[in-house]
N, C-alpha and C positions, 0 to 999 in steps of 0.2 A: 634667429633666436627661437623663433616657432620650433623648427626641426629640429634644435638641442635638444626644447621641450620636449616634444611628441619623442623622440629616442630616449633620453630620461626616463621618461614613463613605461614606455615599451618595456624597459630593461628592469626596473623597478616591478613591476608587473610579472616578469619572465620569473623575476627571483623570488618574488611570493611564491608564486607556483611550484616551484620546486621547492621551496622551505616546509610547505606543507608535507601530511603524514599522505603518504602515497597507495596508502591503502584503498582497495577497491571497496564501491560500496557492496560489490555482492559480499566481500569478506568481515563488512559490518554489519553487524546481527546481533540481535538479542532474542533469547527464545522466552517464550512465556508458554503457558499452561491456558486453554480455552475450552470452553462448551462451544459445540458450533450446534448450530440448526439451519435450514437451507430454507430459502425462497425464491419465490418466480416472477416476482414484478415484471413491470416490464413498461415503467416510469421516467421519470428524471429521480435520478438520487440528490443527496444530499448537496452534494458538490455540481448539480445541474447534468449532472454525465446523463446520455440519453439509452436509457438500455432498450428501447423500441427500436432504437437506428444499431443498437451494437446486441443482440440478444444473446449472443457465444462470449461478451465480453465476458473476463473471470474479474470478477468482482467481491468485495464482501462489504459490508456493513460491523461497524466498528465504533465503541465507544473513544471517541476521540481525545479523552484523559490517561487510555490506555495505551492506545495505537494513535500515535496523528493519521489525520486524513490524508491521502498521498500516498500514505506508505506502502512500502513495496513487502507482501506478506506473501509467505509458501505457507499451507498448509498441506501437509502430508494426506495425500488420496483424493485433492483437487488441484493443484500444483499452485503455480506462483500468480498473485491476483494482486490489482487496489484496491487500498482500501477509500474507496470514493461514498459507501453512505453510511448513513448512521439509522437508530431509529428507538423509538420510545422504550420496549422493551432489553434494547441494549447498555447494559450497563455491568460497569467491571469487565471480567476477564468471560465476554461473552461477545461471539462471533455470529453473523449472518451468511450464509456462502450462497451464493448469486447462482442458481440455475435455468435455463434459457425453459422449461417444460417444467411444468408440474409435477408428472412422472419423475422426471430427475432429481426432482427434490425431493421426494417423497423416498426414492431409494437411500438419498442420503441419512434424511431423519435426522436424529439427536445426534452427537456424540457427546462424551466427556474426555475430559483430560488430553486433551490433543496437545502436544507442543506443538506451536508454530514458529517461525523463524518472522523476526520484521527486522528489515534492514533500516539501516538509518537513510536519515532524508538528510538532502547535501543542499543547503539555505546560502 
């Protein structure tokens, strides 16, 4: 009776998965419009990620009403990063972009109007 069960389920389980939308998540995206500005921590972020032990991580900082935390964001001329921190001055459609040197941040500076792509998170 057990291994009916346990097959049951298996098979049950098999067809969920294929019932669902088979889209990838790279091809779920929403783009939004952002100010970015860059920084060089080199802390634990919001989400405890350790950017001392990971300092090339690409990372950004993200109001999390906007962007969840997690998500998977490209922004155009840093490429595809998390978004693992947040921070006081972040709020609305304003980005942080994670650079390992000061120097590097500083060449990035301000922008505005950047689209960026954030895929969806798969829960």
């Amino acid at each position: 009776m057990k291994k009916i069960m346990t097959l049951m389920i298996a098979i049950l389980l098999l067809l969920i998965g294929f019932s669902e939308n088979t889209t990838s998540a790279e091809s779920a995206y929403k783009k939004i419009r952002v100010s970015s500005t860059a920084y060089c921590e080199l802390g634990k972020t919001a989400t405890g990620y350790n950017l001392r032990k990971h300092p090339s991580a690409k990372v950004v900082a993200v109001d999390p009403r906007v962007i969840p935390l997690g998500s998977k964001v490209y922004v155009p001329g840093y490429g595809t990063a998390i978004a693992r921190d947040t921070g006081g001055r972040i709020k609305g459609h304003i980005i942080d972009v994670h650079f390992k040197s000061h120097k590097q941040a500083i060449q990035w500076g301000r922008k505005h109007n950047l689209k960026v792509k954030v895929y969806r998170l798969h829960r």
